[in-house]
N, C-alpha and C positions, 0 to 999 in steps of 0.2 A: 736629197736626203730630208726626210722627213726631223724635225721640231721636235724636241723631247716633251711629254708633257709637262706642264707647270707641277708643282710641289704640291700634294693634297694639303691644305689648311686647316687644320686639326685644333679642336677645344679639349682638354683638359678637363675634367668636373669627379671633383670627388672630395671629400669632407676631413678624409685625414691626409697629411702631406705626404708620409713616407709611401701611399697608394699612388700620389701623384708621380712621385719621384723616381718610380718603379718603371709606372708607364714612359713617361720620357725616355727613362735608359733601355727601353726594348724599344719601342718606336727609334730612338737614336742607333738600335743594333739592326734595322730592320733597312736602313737608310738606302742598305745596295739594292735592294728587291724593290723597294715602294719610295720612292722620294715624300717626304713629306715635309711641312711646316709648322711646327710651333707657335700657334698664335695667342695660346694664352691659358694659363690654367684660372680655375674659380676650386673655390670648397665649396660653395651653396647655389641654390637652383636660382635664386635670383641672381648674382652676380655673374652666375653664368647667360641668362635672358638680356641683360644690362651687356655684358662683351659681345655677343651673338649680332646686336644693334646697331654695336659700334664701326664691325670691321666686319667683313664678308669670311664666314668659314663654312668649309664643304662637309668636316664630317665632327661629331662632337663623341669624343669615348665618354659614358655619362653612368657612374656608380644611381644607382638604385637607390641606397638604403642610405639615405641622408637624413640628419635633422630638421624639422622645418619641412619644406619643400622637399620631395621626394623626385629621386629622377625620373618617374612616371611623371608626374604633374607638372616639373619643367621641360618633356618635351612634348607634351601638349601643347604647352605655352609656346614652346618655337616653332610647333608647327604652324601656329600662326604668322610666322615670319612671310615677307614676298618670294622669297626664295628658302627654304628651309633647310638645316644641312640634314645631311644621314647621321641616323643614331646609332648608336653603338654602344648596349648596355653594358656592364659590367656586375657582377655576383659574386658572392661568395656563394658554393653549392646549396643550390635550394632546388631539389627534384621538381617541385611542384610549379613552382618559378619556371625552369629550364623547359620545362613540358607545354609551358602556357607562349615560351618561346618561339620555340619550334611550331606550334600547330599554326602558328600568325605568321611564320615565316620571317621574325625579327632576330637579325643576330646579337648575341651576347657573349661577354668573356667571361672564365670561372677565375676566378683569384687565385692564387697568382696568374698574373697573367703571361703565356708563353709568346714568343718571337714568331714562329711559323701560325699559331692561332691568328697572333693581330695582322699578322699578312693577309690571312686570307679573309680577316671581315675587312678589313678596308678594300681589299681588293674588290669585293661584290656590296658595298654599302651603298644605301638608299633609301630616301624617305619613308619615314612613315606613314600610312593611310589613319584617317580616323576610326576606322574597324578594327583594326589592328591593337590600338590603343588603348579601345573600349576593353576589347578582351584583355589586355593584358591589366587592367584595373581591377577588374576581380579576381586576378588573382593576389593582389596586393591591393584590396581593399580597405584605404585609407581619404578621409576626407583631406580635400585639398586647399590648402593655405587661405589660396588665391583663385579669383576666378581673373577670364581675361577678356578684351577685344579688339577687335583692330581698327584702329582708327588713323587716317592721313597716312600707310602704310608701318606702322609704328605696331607696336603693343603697350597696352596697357595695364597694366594690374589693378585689382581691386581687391585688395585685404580682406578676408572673410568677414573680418571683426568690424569693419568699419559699415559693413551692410544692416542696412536698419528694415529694407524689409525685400524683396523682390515681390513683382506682379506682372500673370501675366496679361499680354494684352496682342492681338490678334497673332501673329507668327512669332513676336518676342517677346522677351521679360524684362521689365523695367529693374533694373538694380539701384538701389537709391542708396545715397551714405548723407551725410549731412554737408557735403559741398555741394554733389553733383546728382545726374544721372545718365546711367550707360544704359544701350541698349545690346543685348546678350540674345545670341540665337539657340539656345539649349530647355528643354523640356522643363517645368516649374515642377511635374509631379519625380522626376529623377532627381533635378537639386533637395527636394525636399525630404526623397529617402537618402542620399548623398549626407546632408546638412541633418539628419533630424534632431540631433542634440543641442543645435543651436537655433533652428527656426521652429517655427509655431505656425500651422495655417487656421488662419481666422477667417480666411471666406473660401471660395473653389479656385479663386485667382491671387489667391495675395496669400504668402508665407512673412512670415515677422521676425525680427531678433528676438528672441523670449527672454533675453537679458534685460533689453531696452524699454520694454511695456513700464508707463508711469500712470497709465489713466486707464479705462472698461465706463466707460458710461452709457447712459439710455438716450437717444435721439427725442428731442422731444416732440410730441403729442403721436409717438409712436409704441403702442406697448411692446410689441415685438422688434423693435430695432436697436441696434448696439453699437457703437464705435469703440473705437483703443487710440489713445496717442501714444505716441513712445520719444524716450529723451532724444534731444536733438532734431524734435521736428515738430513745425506747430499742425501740418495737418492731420485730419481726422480722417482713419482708417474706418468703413463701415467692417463690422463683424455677421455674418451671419449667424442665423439663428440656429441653425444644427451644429453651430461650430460654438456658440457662444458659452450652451454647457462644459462642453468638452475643454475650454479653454479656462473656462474658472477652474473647472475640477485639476486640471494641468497645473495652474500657478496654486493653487492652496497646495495641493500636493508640492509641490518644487518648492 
């Protein structure tokens, strides 16, 4: 006689309770068809990245439309996990959302969510690709919180706000905040259409916080050369010179 299999391991993620508490009572009506496990509910995309960590789960039911982190963004973030679970989005009807679904091949649930629906995404649930994820970002094109990487098989987050400037430099991008620096394998000219309300690029390799700029001075015994420091760091950014107008004209204006 063949071994039952073990109980699917299932996360919970959604912002308001009574969506959480819905889902449990159909995953608990669902229990004869699909065994599963409760391992944990979160309201927000970090707390749910932080449980993901802790304890090994197979599949994550993951509302979309969160405050803060959006469920796009946090499962990026876990796809950086060593073992990733399956996503399983959740919506309230959005045609345009549901379309961007389907053509990626990601499953989703419409709100309310029905008992034979969650059967059948859990029954075919599986990872997300990073292609998959990309496209599904413009359709919900919103900058993200947090960027991520992985490091000693962990993730780590790095708060938007705390970056002072990124650069790039041969295959990756130096992320700097005023503790540390990480090294990120994602494009400097997409973070910079991604980010542009918050970063400023002042040379072809280096994007800046444009919150943080406290200094634009002249290099000396150079008439064309420029640098920028910004709060929280003593070194000198060089500016180029096709950027250097652009970037005065940017902060008088700002």
């Amino acid at each position: 006689m063949n071994a039952p299999n073990p109980p699917l391991r299932i996360l919970i993620v959604d912002d308001e309770a009574p969506a959480r508490r819905r889902l449990r009572e159909v995953l608990t009506d669902c229990a004869a068809e699909l065994p599963v496990e409760i391992v944990g509910e979160a309201g927000n995309g970090l707390d749910a990245i932080a449980q993901a960590q802790r304890q090994p789960v197979d599949a994550v039911l993951l509302d979309i439309r969160m405050p803060g982190m959006d469920g796009l963004e946090c499962a990026a973030h876990l796809n950086r996990l060593h073992a990733p679970p399956a996503i399983i989005f959740s919506t309230a009807y959005d045609a345009y959302a549901c379309q961007a679904f389907e053509l990626n091949a990601v499953d989703y649930l419409l709100k309310p969510v029905r008992a034979d629906r969650l059967v059948r995404a859990l029954g075919r649930a599986h990872r997300l690709n990073a292609g998959a994820l990309e496209q599904l970002r413009d359709a919900y094109p919103k900058a993200r919180t947090h960027l991520s990487v992985s490091e000693k098989g962990r993730i780590v987050l790095i708060p938007v706000d705390e970056i002072l400037y990124l650069k790039a430099e041969l295959k990756y991008v130096t992320v700097r905040t005023a503790a540390r620096e990480f090294l990120l394998e994602e494009s400097l000219t997409r973070l910079e259409s991604e980010f542009a309300q918050t970063f400023l690029r002042i040379h072809r390799n280096c994007l800046v916080a444009r919150y943080r700029i406290r200094e634009i001075g002249k290099l000396p015994g150079d008439d064309e050369g420029h640098f920028l420091r910004l709060h929280g760091l003593d070194e000198r950014l060089s500016v180029s010179r096709r950027q250097y107008s652009v970037l005065r004209e940017t902060l008088r204006m700002g």
